[in-house]
N, C-alpha and C positions, 0 to 999 in steps of 0.2 A: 482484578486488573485486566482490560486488555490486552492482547497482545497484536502485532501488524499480522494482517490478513491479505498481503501483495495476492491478488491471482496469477500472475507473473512467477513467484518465487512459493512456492508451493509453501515449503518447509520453514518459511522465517516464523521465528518465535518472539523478536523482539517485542519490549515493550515502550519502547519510546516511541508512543507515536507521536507523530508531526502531523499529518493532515488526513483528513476524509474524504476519500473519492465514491462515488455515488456508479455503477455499474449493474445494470440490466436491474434497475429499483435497488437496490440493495447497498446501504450505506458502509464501505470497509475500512479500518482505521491502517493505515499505512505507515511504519518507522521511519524515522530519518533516515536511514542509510536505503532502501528499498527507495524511498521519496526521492534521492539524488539521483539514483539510476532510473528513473522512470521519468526522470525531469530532461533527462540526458536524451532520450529514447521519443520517437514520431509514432506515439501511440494513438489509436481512436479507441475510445471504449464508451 
């Protein structure tokens, strides 16, 4: 099973992922709770 791969949160292990962000080619699955705080957040990637 997956788990969230945030490059933001180094350490998260979750596996609920909620969506996939795509970042320098490379597709990462992201958990809901990581996905809330980056939703929050004026990111470019």
């Amino acid at each position: 099973m997956e788990h969230c791969k945030n490059p933001w949160k180094k350490g998260c292990k979750n596996d609920n992922v909620e969506v996939y962000i795509m970042l320098n080619g490379d597709k990462l699955p992201i958990c809901k709770s990581c996905w809330s705080e980056i939703a929050k957040e004026d990111l470019e990637w």
